[in-house]
C-alpha positions in Angstrom: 0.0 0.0 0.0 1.2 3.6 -0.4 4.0 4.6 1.5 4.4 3.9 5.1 7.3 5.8 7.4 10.1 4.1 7.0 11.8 2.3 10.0 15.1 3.7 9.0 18.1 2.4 10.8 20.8 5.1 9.2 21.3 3.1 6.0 20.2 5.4 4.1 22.7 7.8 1.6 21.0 11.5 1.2 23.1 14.5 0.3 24.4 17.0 3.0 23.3 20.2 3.8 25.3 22.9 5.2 24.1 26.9 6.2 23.1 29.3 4.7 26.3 32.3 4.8 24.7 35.9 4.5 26.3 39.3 4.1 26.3 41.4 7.4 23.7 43.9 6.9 21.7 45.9 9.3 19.0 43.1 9.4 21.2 40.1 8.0 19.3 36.8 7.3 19.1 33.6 10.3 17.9 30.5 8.9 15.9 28.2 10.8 17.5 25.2 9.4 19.6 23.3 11.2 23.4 22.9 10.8 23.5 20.2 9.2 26.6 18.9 7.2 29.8 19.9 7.0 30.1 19.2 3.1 28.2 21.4 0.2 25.2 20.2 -1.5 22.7 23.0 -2.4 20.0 19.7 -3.5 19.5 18.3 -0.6 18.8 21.7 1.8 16.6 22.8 -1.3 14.3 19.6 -0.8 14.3 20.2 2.3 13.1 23.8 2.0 10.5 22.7 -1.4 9.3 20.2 1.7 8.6 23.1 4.2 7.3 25.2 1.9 4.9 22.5 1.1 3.8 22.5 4.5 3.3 25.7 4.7 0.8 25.9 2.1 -1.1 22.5 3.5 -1.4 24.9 6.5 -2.6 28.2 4.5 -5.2 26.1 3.3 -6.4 25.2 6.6 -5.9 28.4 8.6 -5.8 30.6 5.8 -3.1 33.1 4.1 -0.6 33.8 7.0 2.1 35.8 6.8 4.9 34.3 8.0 8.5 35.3 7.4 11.2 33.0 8.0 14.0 35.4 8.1 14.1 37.2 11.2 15.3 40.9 12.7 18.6 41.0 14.0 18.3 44.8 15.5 16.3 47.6 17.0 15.3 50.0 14.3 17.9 52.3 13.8 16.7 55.7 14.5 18.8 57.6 12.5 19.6 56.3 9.1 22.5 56.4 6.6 21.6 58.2 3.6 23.4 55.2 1.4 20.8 52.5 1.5 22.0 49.7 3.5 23.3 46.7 1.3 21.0 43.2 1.4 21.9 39.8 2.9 23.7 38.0 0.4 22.7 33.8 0.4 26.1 32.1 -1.2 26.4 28.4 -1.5 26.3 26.6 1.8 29.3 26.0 3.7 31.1 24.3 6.9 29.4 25.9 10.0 32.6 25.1 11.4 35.8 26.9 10.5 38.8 25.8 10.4 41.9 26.5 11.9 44.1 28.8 9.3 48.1 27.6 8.9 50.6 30.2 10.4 50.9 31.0 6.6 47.7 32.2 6.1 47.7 34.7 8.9 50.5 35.8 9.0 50.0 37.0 4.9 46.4 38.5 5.3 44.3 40.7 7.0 44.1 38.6 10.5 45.7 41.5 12.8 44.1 44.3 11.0 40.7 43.7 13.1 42.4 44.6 16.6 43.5 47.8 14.7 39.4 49.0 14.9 39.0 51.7 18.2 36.4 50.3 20.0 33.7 52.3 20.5 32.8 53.2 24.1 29.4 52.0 24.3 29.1 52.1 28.1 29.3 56.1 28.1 27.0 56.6 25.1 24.1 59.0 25.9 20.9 57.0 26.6 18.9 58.6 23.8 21.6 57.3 20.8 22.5 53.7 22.9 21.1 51.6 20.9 22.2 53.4 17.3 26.0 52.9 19.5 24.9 49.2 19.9 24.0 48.7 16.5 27.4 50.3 15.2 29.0 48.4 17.8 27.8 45.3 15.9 28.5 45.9 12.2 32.2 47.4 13.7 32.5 43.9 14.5 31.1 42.4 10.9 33.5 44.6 9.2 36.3 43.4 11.6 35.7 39.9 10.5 34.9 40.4 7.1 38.1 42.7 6.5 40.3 39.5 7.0 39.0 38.1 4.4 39.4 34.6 6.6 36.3 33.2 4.6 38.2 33.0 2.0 41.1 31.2 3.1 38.8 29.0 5.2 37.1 27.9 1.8 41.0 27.3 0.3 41.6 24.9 2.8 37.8 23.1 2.8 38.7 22.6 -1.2 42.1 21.7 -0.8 40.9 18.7 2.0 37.7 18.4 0.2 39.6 17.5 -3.1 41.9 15.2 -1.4 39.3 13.6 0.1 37.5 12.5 -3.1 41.1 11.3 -4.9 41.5 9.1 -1.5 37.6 7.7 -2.3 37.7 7.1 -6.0 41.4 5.2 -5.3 39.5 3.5 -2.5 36.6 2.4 -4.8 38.2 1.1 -7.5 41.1 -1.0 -5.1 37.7 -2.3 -4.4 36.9 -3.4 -7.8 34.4 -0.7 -8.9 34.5 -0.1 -12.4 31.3 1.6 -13.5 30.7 5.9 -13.5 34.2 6.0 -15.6 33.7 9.8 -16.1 35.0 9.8 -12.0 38.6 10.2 -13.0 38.5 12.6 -15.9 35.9 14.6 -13.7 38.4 14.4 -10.7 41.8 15.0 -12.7 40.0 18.3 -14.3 39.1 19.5 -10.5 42.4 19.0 -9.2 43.9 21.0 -11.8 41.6 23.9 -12.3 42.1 24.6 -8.8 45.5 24.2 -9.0 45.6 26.8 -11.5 43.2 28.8 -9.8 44.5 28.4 -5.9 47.1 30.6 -5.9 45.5 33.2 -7.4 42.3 33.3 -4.8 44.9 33.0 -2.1 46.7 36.3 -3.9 43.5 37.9 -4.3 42.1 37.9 -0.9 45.8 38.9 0.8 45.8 41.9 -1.5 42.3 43.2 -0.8 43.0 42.7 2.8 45.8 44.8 3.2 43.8 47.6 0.8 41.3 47.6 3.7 44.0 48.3 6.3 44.1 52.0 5.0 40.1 52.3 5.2 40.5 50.9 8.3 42.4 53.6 9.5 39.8 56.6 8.0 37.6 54.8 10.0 39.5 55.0 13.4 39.9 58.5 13.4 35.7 59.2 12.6 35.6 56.1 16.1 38.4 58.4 17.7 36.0 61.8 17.3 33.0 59.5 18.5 34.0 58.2 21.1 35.1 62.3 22.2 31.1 63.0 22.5 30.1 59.8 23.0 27.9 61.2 26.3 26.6 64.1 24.6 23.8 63.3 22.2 23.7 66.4 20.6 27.0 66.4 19.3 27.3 62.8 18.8 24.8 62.3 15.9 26.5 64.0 13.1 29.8 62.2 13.9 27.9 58.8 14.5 26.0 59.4 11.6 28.9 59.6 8.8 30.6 56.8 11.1 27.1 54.5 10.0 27.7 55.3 6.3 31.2 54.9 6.2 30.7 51.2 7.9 27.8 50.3 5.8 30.1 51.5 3.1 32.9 49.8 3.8 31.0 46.7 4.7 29.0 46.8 1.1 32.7 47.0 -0.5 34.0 44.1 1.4 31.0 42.0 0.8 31.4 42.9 -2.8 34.9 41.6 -2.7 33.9 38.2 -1.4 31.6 38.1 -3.7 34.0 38.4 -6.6 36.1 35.7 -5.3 33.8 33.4 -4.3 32.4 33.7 -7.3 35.5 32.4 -9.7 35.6 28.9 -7.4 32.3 28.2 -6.5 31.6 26.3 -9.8 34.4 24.4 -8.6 33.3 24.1 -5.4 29.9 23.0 -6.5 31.3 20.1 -8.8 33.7 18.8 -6.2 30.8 18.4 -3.6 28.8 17.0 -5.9 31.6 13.7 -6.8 32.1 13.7 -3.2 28.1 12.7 -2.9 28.8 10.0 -5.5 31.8 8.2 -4.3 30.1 8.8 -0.8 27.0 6.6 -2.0 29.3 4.4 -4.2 31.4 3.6 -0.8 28.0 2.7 1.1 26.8 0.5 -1.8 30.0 -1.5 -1.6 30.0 -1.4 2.0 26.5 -3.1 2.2 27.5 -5.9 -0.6 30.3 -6.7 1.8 27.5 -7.5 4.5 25.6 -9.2 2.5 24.9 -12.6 2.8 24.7 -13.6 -1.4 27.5 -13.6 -4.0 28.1 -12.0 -7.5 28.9 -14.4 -10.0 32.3 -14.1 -11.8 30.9 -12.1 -14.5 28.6 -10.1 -12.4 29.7 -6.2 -10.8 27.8 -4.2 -8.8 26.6 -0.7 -9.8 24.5 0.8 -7.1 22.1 0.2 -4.2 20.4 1.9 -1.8 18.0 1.0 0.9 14.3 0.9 0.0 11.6 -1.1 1.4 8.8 -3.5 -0.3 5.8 -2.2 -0.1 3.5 -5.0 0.4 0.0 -4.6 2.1 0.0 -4.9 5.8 2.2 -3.0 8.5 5.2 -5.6 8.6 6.8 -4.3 4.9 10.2 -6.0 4.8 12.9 -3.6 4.6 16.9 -3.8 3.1 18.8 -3.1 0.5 17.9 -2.9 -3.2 21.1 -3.8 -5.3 21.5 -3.0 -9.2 24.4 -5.1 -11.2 25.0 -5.6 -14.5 23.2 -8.9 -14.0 20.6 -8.9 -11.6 18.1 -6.6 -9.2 18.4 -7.9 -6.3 16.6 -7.0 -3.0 17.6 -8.3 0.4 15.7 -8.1 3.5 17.9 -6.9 6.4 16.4 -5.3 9.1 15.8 -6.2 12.9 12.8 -8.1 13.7 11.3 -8.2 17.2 10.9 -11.3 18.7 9.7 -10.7 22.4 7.2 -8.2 23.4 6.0 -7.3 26.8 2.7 -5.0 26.5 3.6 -3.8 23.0 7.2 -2.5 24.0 10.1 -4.8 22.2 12.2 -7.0 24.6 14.0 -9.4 22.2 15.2 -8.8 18.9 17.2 -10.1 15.9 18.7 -9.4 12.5 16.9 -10.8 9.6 18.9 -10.8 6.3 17.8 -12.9 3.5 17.3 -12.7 0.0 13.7 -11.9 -1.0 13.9 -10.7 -4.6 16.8 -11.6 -7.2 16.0 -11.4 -10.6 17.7 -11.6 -13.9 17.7 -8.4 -16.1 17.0 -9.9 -19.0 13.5 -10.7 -16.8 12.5 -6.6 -16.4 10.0 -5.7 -18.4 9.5 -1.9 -17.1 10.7 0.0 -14.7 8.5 3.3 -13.5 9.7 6.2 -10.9 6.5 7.5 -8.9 5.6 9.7 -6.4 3.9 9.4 -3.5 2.8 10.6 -0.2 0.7 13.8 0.5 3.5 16.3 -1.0 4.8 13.8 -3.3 7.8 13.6 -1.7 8.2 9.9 -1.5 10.1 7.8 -4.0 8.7 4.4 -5.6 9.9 2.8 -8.0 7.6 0.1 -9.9 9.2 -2.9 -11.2 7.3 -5.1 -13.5 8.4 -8.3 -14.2 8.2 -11.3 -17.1 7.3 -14.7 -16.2 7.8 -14.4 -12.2 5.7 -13.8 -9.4 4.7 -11.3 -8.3 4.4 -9.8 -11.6 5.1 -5.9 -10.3 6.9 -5.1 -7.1 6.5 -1.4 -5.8 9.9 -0.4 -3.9 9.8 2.6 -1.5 13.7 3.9 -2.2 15.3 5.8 1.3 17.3 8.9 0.2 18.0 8.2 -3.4 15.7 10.1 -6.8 13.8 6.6 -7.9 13.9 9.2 -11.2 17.6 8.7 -11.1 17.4 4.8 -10.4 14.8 4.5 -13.1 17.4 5.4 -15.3 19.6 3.4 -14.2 17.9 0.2 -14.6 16.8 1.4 -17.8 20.2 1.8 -18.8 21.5 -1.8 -17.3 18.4 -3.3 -19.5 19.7 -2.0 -22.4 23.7 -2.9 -21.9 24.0 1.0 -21.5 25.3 0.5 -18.5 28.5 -1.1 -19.8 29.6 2.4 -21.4 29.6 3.9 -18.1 32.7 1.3 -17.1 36.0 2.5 -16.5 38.3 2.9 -19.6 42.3 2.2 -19.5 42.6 3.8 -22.5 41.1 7.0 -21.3 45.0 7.9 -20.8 44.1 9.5 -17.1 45.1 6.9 -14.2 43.9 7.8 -10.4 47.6 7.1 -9.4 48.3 9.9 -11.4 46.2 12.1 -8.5 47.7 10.3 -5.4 50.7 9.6 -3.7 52.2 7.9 -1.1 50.9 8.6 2.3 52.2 10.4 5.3 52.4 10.8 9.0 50.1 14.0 8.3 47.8 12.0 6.1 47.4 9.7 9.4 46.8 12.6 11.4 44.2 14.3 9.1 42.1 10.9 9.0 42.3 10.7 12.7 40.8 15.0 13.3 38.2 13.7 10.5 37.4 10.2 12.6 37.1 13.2 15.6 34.9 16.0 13.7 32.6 12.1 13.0 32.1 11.5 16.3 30.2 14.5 16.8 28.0 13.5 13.3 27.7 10.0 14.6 26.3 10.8 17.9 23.7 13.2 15.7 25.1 16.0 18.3 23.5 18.7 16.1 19.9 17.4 15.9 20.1 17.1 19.9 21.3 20.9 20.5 18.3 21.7 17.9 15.7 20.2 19.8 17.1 21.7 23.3 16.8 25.0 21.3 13.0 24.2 19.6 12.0 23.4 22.9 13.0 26.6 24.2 11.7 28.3 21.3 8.1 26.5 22.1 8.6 28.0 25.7 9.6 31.6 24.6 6.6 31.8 22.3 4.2 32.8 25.5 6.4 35.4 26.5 6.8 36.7 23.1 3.4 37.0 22.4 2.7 38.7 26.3 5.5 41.4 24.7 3.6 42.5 21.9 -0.1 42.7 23.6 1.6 44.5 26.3 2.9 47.4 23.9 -0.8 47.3 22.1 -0.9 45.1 19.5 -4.0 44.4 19.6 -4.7 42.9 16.3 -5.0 38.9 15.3 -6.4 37.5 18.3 -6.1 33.9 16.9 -2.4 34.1 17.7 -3.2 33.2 21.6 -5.1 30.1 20.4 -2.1 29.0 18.3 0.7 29.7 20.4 -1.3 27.3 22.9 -1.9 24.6 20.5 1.3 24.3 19.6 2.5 24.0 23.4 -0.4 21.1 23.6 1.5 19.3 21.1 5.7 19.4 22.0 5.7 16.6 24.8 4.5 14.2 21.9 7.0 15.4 19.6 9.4 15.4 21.7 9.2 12.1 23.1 8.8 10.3 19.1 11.9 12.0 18.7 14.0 11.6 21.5 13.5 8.1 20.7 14.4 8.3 17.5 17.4 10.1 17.8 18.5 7.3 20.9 17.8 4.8 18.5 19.7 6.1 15.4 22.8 6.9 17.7 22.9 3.7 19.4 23.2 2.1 15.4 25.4 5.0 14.6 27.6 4.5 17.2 28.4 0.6 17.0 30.0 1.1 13.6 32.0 4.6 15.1 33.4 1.8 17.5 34.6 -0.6 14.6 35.9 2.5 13.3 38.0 3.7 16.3 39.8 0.1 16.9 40.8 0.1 13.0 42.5 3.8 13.7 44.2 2.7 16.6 45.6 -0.1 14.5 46.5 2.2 11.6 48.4 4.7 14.0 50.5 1.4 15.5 51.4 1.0 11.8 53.0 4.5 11.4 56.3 3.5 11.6 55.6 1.2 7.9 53.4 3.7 5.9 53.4 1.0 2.9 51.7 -1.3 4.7 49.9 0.7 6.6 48.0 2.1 3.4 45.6 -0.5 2.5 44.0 0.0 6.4 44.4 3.5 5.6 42.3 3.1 2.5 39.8 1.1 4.2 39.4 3.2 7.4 38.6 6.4 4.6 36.0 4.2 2.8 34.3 3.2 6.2 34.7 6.8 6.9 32.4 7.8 4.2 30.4 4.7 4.4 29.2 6.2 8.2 29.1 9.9 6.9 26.3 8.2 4.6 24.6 6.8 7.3 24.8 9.5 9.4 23.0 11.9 6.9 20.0 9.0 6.4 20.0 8.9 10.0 19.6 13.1 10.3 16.6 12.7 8.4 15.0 10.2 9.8 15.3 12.2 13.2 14.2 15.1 11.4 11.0 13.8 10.0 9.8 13.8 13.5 10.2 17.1 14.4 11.0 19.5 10.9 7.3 20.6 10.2 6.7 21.5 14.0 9.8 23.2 14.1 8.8 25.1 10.9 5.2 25.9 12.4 6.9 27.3 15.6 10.2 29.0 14.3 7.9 30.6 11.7 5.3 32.1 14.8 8.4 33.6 16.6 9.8 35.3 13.5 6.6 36.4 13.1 6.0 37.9 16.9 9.7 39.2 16.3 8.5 41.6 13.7 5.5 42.4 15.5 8.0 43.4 18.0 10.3 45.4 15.5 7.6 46.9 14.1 6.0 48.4 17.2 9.2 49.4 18.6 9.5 51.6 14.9 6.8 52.8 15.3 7.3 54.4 19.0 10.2 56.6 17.1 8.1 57.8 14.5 7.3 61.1 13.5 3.4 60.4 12.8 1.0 59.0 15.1 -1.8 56.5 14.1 -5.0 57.4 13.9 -7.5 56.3 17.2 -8.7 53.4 15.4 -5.9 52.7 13.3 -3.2 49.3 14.5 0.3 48.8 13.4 0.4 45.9 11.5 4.4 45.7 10.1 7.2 47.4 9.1 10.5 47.0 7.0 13.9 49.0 6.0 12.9 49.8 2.5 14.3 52.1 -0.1 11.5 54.3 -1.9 12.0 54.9 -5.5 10.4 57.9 -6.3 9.2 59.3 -10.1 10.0 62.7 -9.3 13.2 62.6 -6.7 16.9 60.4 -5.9 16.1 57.0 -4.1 16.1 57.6 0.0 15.9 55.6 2.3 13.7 54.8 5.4 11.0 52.9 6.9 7.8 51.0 5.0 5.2 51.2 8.0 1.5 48.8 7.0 -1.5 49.4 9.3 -4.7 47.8 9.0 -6.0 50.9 7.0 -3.2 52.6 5.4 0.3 52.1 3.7 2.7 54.9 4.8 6.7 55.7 4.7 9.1 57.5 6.4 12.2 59.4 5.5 14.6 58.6 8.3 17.7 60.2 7.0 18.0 63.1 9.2 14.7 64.9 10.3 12.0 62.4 10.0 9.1 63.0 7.2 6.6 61.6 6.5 6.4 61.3 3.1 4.1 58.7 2.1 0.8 58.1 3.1 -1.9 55.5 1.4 -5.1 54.3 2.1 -5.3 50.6 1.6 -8.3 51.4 -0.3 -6.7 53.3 -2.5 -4.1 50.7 -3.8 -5.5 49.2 -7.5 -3.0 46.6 -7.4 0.4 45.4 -5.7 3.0 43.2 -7.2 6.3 41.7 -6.0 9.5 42.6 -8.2 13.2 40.8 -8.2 16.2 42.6 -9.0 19.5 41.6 -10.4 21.0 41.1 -6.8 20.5 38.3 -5.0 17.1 38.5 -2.4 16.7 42.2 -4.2 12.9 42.6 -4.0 10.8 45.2 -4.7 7.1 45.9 -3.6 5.3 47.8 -6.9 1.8 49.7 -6.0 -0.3 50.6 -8.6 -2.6 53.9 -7.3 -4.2 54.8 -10.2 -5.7 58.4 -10.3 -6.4 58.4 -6.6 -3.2 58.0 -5.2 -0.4 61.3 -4.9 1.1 59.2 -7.7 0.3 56.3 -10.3 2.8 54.4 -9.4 4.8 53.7 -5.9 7.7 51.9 -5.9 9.8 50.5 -2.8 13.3 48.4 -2.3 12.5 46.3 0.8 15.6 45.7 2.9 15.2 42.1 3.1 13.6 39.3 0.9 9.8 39.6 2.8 7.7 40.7 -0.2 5.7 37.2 -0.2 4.7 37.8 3.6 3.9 41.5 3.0 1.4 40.7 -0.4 -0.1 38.5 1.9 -0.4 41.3 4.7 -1.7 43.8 2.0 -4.0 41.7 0.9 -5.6 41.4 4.1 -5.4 45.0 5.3 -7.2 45.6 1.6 -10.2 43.0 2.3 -10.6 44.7 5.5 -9.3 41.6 7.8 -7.3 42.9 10.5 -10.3 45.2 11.6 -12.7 42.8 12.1 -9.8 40.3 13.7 -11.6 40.5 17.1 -10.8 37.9 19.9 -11.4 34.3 19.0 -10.7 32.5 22.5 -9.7 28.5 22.4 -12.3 26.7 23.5 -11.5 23.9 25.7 -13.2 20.6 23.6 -11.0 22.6 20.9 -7.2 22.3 23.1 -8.7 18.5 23.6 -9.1 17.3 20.5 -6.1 18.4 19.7 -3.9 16.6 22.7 -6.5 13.7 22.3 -5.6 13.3 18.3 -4.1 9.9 17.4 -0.3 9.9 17.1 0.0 7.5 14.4 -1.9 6.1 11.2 -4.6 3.2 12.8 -4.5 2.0 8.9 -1.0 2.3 7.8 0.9 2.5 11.0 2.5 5.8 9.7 3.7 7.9 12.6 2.2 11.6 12.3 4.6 14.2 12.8 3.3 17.5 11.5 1.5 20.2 13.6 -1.8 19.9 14.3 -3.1 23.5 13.5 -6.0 25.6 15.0 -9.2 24.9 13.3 -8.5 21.4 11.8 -10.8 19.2 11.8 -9.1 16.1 9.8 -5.4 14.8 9.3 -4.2 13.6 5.9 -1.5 10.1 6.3 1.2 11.5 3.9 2.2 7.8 3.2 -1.0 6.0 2.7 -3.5 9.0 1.8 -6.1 8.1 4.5 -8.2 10.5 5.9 -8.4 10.4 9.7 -10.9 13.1 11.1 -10.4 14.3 14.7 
């Protein structure tokens, strides 16, 4: 039947995520995502957001447009503004949350010490009035002190200079182990390692040179911080000199960022590529890691290509799960999973490893293959195997972490001897020998600070700091909203009702994944075990590094074989826990800009009318028809659509009725999360045409707040109280599928009435 959750036990190969790296701004982006993977792969973050976003329009549908920005303020509105406009958030390609150490070398040939060169502005003594404009210079003094090292840079040298190693080390690996298909590996890996051996020494040039150009800048800057810092406790004459220090930082910083840009820019196809073969000889090594636990045997004539772990899904709960291998022979699928054999009152006492082969077929015995997918998002892979003259005569198989697109193709490709093409050539003329060399005592020493940096993967250390920090986020959402109703926003009463709903629901989702996450370390951590005896052997060999290299070869292959695992595992944990954590990360971003916006609208120079709530507010830019672009503050109430001028004297300088606005439409610019908000006024407005640069990427959440101040929403948004029966359906609602056995981990939501299974498409009404 349709898909059921998988009982994964971290055999799984997905790709890694990383974070998401942002140029310091005044209001600089913070996903909500965790910090996932230390290696690049854009894909597998991007399902993982096409998956959220899914959710979040299952629960529009049920509760209605809701604006809901994920990125979140960083700062108090700043009071007095720069008249440059202040540069946006830049998202780059996702990168090592963890940076590493930089050689002597590095630092000693960049910008490292110029950062301690910066005055430091003497916030303490700062006149009470312009504190938190010192706070928030305070803060981007200390992006530009970071950024002016350029240290990114060199910290992304030395990821690609390990991360290229690391995938010569795995191709040799894989084919000592008698791999031969996906030939294009060594041409692919030779033309990495030397582009980027062309390229290296320039980037390293580049970024050394721009740093010490921003040593002189950085020495304008101390003399503006030296004059500051003067009249720091007089307001008065303190906010001319801390207004051109603002626009000289936000200048400075906008160059900088520029800069980076630039650089990253000529490697990051290269960076791309090389995280991309890493993914492949990472799945490679798990397949041949799970044919050497296998308990059949290729023929002599017979090579593996790929497998992956998928389940058969047969009707009934007890769907056997394992591995689904492709060769050039047969598709084969093996049962291994652990079975429960004792049970006391439903909980498992007793259990044992089954591993047998269920399915083994002859190619020449396909008749089609089909990808499909399933679920409630369509998010689940299937792949449909139909067969000729054998029973049964179609077999759907639920594939864990791989596109059944992808292995659709595959078998396609192995039924119609494609698949030999793809074998490795000796006459290609490029050898992987060519690419490696002997190794060394600090080749030993680099496995052993990767085996180190795995622990922390294997024990799934980041997924348990992310629910410590959800569940404080679920706590913090009572207080948040007390915040805002006790300043006076007084507007969308059903946020009480679904701050408590989703407090009703955390001990459940907590508990599912708390056991999860035990379970997935405990697997997790018997191989890391295996692991750590084989390095102790491999350092006792140091003194013979030729024969210590084939345990050296093996140890980086079981290396990547548990990096695999660990990422299937991260997922599994996830699926318990993501959509909540969207649903409640989402509500606080939301409160936070309730928050901001109130707080910019105590400093303004209008007042709302009696009647009249604050609904949200942004940094924006407004283009006029008639005058240069200034900048200032985009202010939405429930009846009117104004902006303020907040270079210098405030002024109010635009002021529309809801009413009056004909139409509203969402531009992107060139840059990079560049949007614009477009009005269309028509004859009644001051002008036909309004046009403003938001300071962050929010124009989706604020059409969707337009269009509800236009329909006249938020002033008939009167209290809507949670009923008790309401709060008890919900904690009462069933916790897993009664027909499928699915466990349900999304959010239960204010106002539904009915849960959807994602894997078997049953309706369950609450």
């Amino acid at each position: 039947m349709p898909g059921k959750m998988m009982r994964r036990r971290g055999l799984g190969m997905v790709k890694p995520a990383g974070r998401l790296v942002g140029r310091p701004g005044i209001l600089p982006i913070r996903p909500t995502l965790p910090l996932l993977r230390p290696v690049v792969n854009p894909k597998r973050i991007e399902q993982r957001l096409v998956r959220r976003e899914a959710a979040r329009q299952a629960a529009d549908r049920i509760q209605g447009s809701r604006p809901r920005p994920v990125i979140r303020p960083i700062n108090s509105p700043v009071k007095i503004m720069p008249v440059r406009p202040p540069g946006l958030p830049r998202a780059r390609a996702l990168r090592s949350s963890v940076s590493p150490v930089l050689p002597a070398a590095f630092a000693s040939a960049t910008g490292l010490g110029i950062a301690a060169a910066l005055v430091a502005v003497n916030t303490s003594a700062a006149a009470p009035d312009i504190s938190p404009e010192i706070t928030n210079l305070e803060s981007s003094l200390a992006d530009l002190q970071g950024r002016a090292s350029f240290g990114e840079i060199h910290s992304d040298v030395i990821n690609l200079d390990n991360l290229l190693k690391k995938v010569v080390d795995l191709l040799e690996s894989a084919r000592e182990k008698g791999y031969i298909y996906q030939g294009d590996l060594e041409k692919a890996v030779y033309d990495l390692a030397g582009e980027w051996q062309a390229m290296r020494g320039g980037v390293v040039q580049n970024a050394d040179h721009q740093a010490a150009a921003f040593q002189s800048k950085l020495s304008t800057l101390n003399l503006q911080l030296q004059r500051l810092n003067a009249v720091i406790n007089n307001s008065l004459l303190a906010t001319p000199v801390l207004r051109g220090a603002q626009s000289q930082v936000n200048s400075m910083l906008d160059d900088v960022s520029r800069m980076h840009t630039e650089i990253q820019n000529s490697y990051s196809d290269l960076e791309n590529r090389a995280a991309q073969i890493n993914s492949r000889l990472t799945t490679i090594h798990w397949s041949l890691e799970q044919l050497h636990e296998a308990k059949f045997v290729l023929s002599d004539d017979e090579s593996l290509v790929l497998a992956v772990p998928a389940r058969w899904d047969k009707e009934g709960k007890e769907d056997p799960e394992g591995i689904l291998y492709l060769t050039n022979r047969r598709l084969i699928f093996e049962q291994k999973e652990k079975v429960a054999t004792k049970k006391i009152l439903f909980i498992t006492t007793a259990s044992e490893l089954v591993q047998k082969v269920l399915v083994g077929v002859p190619l020449d015995r396909l008749k089609a293959v089909k990808a499909e997918n399933k679920g409630l998002f369509g998010h689940q892979d299937y792949l449909l195997v139909q067969f000729v003259n054998y029973s049964p005569e179609a077999i759907p198989f639920h594939l864990d972490g791989q596109d059944s697109k992808e292995w659709a193709s595959l078998v396609d490709r192995a039924l119609k001897g494609e698949i030999e093409q793809g074998m490795l050539q000796s006459t290609a003329g490029i050898s992987i020998k060519d690419l490696t060399r002997p190794i060394s005592p600090s080749d030993i020493m680099a496995l052993q600070s990767e085996i180190n940096a795995l622990q922390d993967e294997a024990m799934l250390k980041v997924l348990g700091e992310e629910l410590v920090a959800l569940e404080n986020a679920v706590s913090s959402l009572e207080r948040q909203l007390a915040g805002v109703r006790a300043k006076g926003y007084a507007i969308e009463k059903e946020l009480e009702a679904e701050v408590a709903i989703l407090a009703a629901q955390w001990e459940r989702i907590k508990t599912n994944a708390k056991a999860t996450l035990n379970h997935q370390t405990g697997l997790l951590g018997e191989q890391m075990q295996s692991i750590q005896r084989e390095l102790a052997r491999l350092v006792g060999m140091a003194a013979d590094l030729d024969a210590a290299r084939p345990i050296y070869m093996q140890l980086k292959s079981a290396v990547a074989s548990l990096q695999a695992q660990a990422e299937a595992a991260e997922d599994t944990v996830l699926a318990q826990f993501d959509e909540y954590a969207d649903e409640v990360h989402s509500l606080s971003s939301h409160l936070e800009w309730i928050d901001w916006t109130l707080s910019a609208l105590s400093t303004a120079s209008f007042q709302l009318m009696a009647e009249e709530s604050g609904v949200a507010a942004v940094e924006a830019v407004y283009e006029s028809l008639t005058g240069p672009a200034e900048n200032g503050i985009l202010f939405l109430t429930d009846q009117r659509l104004l902006w303020e001028d907040r270079v210098g004297d405030y002024e109010l300088k635009v002021s529309i009725p809801v009413s009056d606005i004909i139409n509203i439409k969402k531009e992107v610019g060139e840059g990079e999360n560049q949007e614009y908000l477009v009005l269309d006024l028509g004859l009644r407005g001051p002008l036909p045409q309004a046009r403003f640069k938001l300071g962050l990427p929010l124009s989706d959440s604020w059409l969707k707040m337009i269009g509800r101040a236009r329909s006249g929403d938020y002033s008939i948004d009167r209290v809507k109280p949670l009923s008790p029966e309401e709060l008890d359906r919900i904690r009462g609602a069933p916790t897993q599928c009664p027909h499928c056995g699915a466990a349900f981990s999304a959010a239960l939501l204010r106002g539904q009435i009915e849960i959807h299974c994602e894997y078997c498409g049953k309706v369950i009404r609450l």
